[in-house]
C-alpha positions as CSV (number, residue, x, y, z in Angstrom):
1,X,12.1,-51.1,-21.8
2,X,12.5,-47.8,-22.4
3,X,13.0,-45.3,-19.0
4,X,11.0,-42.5,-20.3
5,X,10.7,-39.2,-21.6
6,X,14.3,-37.8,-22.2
7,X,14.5,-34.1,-20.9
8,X,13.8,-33.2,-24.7
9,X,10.5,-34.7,-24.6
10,X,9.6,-33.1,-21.4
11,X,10.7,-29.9,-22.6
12,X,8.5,-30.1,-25.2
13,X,5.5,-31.4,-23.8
14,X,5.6,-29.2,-20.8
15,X,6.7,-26.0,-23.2
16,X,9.7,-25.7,-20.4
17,X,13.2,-25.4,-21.4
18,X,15.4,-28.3,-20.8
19,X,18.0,-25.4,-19.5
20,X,15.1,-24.4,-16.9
21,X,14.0,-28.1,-16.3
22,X,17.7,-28.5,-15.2
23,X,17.8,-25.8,-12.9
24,X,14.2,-27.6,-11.6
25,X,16.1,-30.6,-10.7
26,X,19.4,-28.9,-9.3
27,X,17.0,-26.8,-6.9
28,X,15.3,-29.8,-5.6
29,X,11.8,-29.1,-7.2
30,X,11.5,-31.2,-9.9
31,X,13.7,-34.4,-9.3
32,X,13.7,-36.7,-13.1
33,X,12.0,-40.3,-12.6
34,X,15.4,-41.8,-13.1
35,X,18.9,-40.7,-14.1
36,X,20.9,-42.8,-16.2
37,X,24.1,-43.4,-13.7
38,X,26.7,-44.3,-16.8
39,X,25.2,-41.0,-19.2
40,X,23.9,-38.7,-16.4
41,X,20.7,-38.3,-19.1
42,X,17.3,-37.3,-17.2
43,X,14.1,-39.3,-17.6
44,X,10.5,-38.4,-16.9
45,X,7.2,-39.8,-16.3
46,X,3.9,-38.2,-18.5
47,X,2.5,-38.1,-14.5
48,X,5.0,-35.2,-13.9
49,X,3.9,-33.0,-16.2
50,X,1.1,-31.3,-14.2
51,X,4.0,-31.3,-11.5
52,X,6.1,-29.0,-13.8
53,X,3.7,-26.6,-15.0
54,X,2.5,-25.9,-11.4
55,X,5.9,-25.1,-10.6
56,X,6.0,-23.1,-13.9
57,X,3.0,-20.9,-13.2
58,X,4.5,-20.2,-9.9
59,X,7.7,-18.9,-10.4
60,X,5.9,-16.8,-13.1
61,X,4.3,-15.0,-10.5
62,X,8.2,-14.3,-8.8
63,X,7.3,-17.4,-6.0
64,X,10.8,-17.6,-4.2
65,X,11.8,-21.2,-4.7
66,X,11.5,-22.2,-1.0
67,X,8.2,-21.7,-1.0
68,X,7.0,-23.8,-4.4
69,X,9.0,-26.5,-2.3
70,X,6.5,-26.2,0.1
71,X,3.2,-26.2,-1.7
72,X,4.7,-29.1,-3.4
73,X,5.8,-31.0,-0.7
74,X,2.3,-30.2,0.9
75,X,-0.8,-32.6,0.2
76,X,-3.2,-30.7,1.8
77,X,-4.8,-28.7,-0.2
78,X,-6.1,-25.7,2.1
79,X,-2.8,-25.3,3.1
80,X,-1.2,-25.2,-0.2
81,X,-4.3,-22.8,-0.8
82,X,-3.0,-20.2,2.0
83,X,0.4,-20.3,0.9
84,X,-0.6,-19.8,-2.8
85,X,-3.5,-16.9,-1.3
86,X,-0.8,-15.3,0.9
87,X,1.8,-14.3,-1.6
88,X,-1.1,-13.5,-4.4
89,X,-1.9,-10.7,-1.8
90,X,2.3,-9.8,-1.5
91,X,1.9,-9.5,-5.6
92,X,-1.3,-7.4,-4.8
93,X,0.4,-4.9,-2.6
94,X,3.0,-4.6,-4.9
95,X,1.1,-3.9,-7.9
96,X,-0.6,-1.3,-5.8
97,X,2.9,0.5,-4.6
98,X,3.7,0.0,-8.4
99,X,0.8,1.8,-9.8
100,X,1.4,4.4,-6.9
101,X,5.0,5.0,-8.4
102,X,3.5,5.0,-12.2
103,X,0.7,8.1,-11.4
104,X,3.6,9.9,-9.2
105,X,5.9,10.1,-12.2
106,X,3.1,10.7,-14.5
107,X,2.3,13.7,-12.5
108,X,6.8,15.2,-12.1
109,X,7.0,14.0,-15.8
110,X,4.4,16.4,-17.1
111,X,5.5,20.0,-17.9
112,X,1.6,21.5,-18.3
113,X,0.6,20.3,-14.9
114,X,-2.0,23.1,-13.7
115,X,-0.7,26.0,-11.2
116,X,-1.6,24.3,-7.5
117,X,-3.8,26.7,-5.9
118,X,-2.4,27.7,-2.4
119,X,-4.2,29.4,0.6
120,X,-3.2,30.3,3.9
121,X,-5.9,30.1,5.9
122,X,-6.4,30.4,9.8
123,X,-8.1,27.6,11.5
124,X,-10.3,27.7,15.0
125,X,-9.7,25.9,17.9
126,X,-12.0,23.0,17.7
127,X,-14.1,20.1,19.1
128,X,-13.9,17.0,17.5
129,X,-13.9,13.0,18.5
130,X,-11.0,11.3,17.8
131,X,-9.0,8.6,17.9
132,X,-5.1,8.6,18.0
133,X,-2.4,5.6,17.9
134,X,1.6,5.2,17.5
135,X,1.9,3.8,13.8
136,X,4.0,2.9,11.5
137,X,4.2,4.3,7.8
138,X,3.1,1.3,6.4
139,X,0.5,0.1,8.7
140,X,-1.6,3.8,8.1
141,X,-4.1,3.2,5.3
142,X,-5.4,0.0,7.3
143,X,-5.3,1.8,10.8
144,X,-7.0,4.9,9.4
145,X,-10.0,2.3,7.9
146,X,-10.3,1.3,11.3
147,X,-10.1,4.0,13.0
148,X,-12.9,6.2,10.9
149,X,-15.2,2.9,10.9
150,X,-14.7,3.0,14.8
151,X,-15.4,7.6,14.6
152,X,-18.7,7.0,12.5
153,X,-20.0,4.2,14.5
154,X,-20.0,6.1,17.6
155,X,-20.5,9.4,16.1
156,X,-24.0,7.5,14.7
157,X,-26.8,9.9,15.8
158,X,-24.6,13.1,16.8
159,X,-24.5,16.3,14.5
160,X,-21.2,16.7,12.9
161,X,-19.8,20.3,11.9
162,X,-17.8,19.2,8.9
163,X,-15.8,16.5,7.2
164,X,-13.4,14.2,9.0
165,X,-9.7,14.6,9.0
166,X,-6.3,13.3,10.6
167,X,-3.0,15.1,11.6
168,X,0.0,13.2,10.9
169,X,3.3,13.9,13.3
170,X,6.7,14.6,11.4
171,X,8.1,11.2,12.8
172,X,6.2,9.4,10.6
173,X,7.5,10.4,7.7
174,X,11.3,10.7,9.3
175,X,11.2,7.6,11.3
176,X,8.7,5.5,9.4
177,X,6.7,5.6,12.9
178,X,4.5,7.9,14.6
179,X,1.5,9.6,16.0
180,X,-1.8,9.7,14.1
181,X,-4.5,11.2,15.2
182,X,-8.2,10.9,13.0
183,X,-11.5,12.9,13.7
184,X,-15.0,14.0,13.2
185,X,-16.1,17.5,14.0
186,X,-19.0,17.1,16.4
187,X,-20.6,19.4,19.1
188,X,-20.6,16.4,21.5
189,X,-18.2,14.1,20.8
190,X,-18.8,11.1,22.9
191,X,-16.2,8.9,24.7
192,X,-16.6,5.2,23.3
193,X,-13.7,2.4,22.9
194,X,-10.8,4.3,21.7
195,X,-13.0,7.7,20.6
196,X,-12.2,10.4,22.7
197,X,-13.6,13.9,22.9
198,X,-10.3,16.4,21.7
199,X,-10.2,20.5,21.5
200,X,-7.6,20.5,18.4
201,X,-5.8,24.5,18.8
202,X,-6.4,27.2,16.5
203,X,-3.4,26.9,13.8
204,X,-2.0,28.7,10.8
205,X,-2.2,26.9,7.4
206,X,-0.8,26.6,4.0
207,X,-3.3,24.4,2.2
208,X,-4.0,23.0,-1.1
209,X,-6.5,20.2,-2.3
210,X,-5.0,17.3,-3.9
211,X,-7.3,15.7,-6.7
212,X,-8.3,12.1,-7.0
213,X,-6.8,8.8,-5.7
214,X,-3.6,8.9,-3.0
215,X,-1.9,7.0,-5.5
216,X,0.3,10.5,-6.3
217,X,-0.9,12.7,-3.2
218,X,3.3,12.9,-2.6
219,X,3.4,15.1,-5.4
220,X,1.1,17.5,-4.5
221,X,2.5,17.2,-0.8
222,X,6.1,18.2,-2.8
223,X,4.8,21.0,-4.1
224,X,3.1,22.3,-1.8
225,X,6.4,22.3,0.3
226,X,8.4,24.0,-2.5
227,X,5.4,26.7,-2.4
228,X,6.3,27.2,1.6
229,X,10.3,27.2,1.2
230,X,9.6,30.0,-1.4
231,X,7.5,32.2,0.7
232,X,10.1,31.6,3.2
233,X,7.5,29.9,5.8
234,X,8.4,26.8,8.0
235,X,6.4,23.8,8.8
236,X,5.4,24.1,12.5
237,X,3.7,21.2,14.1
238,X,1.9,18.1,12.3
239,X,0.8,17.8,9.1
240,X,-3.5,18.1,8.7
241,X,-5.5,16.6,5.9
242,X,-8.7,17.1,6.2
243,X,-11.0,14.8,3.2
244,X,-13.5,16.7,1.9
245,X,-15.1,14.4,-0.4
246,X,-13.6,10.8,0.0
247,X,-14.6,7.1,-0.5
248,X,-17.3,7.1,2.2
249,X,-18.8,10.4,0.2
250,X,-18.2,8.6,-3.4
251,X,-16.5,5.2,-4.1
252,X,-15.1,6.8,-7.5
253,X,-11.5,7.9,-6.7
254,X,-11.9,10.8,-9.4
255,X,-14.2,12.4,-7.5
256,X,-11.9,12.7,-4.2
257,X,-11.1,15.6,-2.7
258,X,-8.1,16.1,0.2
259,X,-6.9,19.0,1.1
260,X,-3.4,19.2,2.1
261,X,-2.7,22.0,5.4
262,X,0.7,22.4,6.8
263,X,0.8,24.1,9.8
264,X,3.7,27.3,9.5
265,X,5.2,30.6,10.7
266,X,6.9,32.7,8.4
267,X,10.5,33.2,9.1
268,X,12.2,36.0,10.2
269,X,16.0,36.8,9.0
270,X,18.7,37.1,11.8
C-alpha cells in the first residue's frame, strides 16, 4: 500500500516548496503522516493540505512561528479567531507607522516644497476646560480621542471661544513619556470627571499651520524649528497645537488644519 504523497506531491498540490515544507516539519508545524525510517522520505495525507496552506497564508502576513503553533494546536475557533484578529491589528498599526514614514520622506525628498509661513504671535492668558494625564509617546493619539470625547461631552451646552487644542511637555518627545494637557476655550468651563477649569498664561509664539493628515506633521514641526534656530530664538515651555479644522470639523484629512506654536524668547549673546 502506498504511504502517501511524497513531499514532491505535496509541494505541488499545496504550491509550497518542498525546501519550505521541510522547514514546516523541522519547526514543529507541519509534522509528515509518516517518515520512512530506512530513507528518511516524508509522506502526506490529501487531509493536510488545508493544514499547510493555513500555515502558508500566515506566515505571509510575517505570523512569528510560535504563534501559528498556537492557532494550530487550538480547536476553538474564537480563540484562534483572537489570535488571528490580534496580530491583523499589529499589521494594522504598522502599515499606519509605514505610511507615516512614506508621506514624511515624500515631503524632505521634495525640493519645491512651498515657503512655510511663520508668525510670531502673542497669545492671552486664557480660560479653558481641560483635561491633563502622564502619557506615553505612543499611547497619545488614543488618549487624546478620549480625552476630547470626554471635553465635548461636558462642554455640551456651554459657549466655546475657539477651537480646541493640547500642549505637549518636552519629556515626551525626550523621554517617550510625559504631560499632556487637551482643551476647549469656554467662558465657564465646568468641572466634570477628569475636565477641569484651567487659566493657560499669556505666551510668546512661533507658529505655523501644518496641512492635512499627521501622517508627516514631524516635518513641518522640523522646519519650523530650523526657522527658530535661525532667528536665534529658543523653545521655552511646552509645545501648543491648537486644531483649527480637524476630524470632528471634517472627516477628510485634506481639509485639516493644525497649527504648530512653540512657545520662545529670543536669545541674547553673552
Amino acid at each position: 500500500m502506498r504511504p502517501g504523497l511524497t513531499i514532491g506531491e505535496f509541494a505541488q498540490l499545496t504550491h509550497l516548496s518542498v525546501r519550505t515544507l521541510r522547514r514546516y516539519h523541522d519547526s514543529g508545524l507541519l509534522e509528515p503522516s509518516s517518515v520512512d525510517p530506512h530513507s528518511g522520505y516524508r509522506y502526506y495525507t490529501a487531509e493536510q493540505i488545508p493544514s499547510a496552506q493555513v500555515i502558508h497564508r500566515l506566515r505571509e502576513l510575517d505570523m512569528p512561528l510560535a504563534d501559528v503553533a498556537r492557532i494550530l494546536a487550538n480547536e476553538d475557533p474564537g480563540a484562534r479567531a483572537e489570535l488571528v484578529a490580534g496580530h491583523l491589528q499589529r499589521l494594522e498599526a504598522e502599515l499606519d507607522r509605514t505610511r507615516a514614514a512614506v508621506a514624511s520622506l515624500r515631503q524632505l525628498l521634495r525640493p519645491d516644497v512651498a515657503e512655510l509661513e511663520i508668525r510670531l504671535r502673542s497669545v492671552p492668558a486664557r480660560t479653558v476646560a481641560a483635561i491633563s494625564g502622564t502619557v506615553d509617546h505612543d499611547d497619545v493619539l488614543a488618549w487624546y480621542a478620549e480625552a476630547m470625547t470626554e471635553l465635548d461631552a461636558a462642554l455640551a451646552g456651554h459657549d466655546r471661544l475657539g477651537p480646541p487644542g493640547g500642549c505637549f511637555d518636552n519629556e515626551l518627545f525626550t523621554a517617550g513619556r510625559g504631560t499632556v494637557l487637551v482643551y476647549r476655550p469656554s467662558a465657564d468651563p465646568p468641572t466634570r470627571g477628569r475636565v477641569t477649569p484651567r487659566t493657560l498664561p499669556a505666551v510668546e509664539l512661533a507658529t505655523a499651520v501644518h496641512h492635512g493628515a499627521h501622517d508627516d506633521i514631524d516635518v513641518t514641526y522640523g522646519r519650523l524649528g530650523a526657522w527658530v534656530v535661525d532667528h536665534a530664538l529658543a523653545v521655552d515651555g511646552p509645545v501648543h497645537e491648537t486644531y483649527l479644522t480637524g476630524p470632528r470639523d471634517d472627516p477628510a484629512p485634506r481639509s485639516w488644519r493644525t497649527e504648530i506654536g512653540w512657545p520662545i524668547f529670543r536669545l541674547v549673546p553673552s
